[in-house]
N, C-alpha and C positions, 0 to 999 in steps of 0.2 A: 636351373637354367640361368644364363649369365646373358642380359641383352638377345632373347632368341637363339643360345647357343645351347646344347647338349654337353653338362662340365658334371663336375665331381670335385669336389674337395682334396686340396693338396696341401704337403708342407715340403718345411723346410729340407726334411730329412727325406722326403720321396725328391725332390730337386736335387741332391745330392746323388741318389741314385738314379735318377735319370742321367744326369751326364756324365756320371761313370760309364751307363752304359753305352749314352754316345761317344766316348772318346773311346772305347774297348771296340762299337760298330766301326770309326771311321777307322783305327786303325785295321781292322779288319780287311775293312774295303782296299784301301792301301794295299797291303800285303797281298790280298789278290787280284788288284790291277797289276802289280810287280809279276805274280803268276800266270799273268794273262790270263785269269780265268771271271772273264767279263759279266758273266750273269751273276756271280756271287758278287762279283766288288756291286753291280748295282745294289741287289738286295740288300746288303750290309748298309750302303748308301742311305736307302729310302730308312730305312729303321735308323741308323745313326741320326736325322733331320727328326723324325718324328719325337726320339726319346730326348734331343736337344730343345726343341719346341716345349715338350711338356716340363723341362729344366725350369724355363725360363718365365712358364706362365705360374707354375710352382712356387718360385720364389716371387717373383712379383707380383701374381694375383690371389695367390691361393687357390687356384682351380689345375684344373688338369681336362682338357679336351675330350670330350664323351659322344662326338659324332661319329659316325662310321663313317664319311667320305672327309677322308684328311686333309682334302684341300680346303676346308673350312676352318682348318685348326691356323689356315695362315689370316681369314677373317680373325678369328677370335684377337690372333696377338694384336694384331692392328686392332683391333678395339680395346684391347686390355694397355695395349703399350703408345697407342697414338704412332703421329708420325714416324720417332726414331726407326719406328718397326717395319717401315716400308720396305724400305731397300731390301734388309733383310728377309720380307716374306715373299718378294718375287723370287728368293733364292730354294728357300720352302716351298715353295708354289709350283716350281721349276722341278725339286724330284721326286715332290709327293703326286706330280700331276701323270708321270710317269711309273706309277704304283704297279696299276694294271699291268701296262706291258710286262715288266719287271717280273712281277708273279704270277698272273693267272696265262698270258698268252703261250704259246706252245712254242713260238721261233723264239732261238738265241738271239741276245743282244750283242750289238756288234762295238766292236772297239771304239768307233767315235761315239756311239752314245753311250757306253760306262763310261769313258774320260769325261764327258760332259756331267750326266749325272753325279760322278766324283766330285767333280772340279766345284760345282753349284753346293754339294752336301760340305764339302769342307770351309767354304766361302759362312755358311750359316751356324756348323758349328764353329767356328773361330769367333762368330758374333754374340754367338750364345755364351759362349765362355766369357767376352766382357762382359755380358750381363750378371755374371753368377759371381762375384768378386768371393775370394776367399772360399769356393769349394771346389 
């Protein structure tokens, strides 16, 4: 446990696969907001932010987020990363907080909130990815 957090031990080379998988999630998401098919672009969405998240705590802390309610994992950065992290984790905050609906609720998600949750998951990985220089 890292400061009251639920972590796990990461490297360099699990950072590297995390934001393959984020960049492989968002374009996902993309191509099925293109397809208007709104419940998939979220879910790509949420999982694109979560595997960029554990990129970035990867590489720069060495851990990797081992809580089960992932809006925690936008505490941890902000503690692991300090302020720069702010901005960035209201962005995390924004479609991790929208998990639930996302997956377990029964109604479809409607076009203004996949464009939203999109718009928020691509804002975080585009941040993520300054953080990761060189992979």
């Amino acid at each position: 446990m890292a400061g009251g957090f639920k972590t796990r031990t990461a490297t360099e080379a699990d950072a590297r696969g995390f934001i393959g998988k984020a960049r492989q999630l968002l374009l996902s998401a993309q191509a099925n907001r293109d397809a208007r098919r709104w419940d998939a672009a979220s879910v790509d969405s949420v999982h694109a932010v979560i595997s960029a998240n554990d990129a970035v705590l990867a590489l720069r802390s060495g851990l990797k987020c081992a809580e089960e309610d992932h809006r925690r994992a936008a505490d941890l950065l902000i503690a692991e990363l300090g302020s720069p992290a702010k901005e960035a984790s209201s962005h995390l905050r924004f479609v991790v907080g929208r998990k639930h609906v996302v997956e377990y609720e029964g109604r479809r998600i409607t076009e203004k909130e996949a464009l939203e949750v999109l718009q928020q998951a691509e804002r975080f990985v585009k941040w993520a990815e300054k953080q990761l220089p060189g992979l």
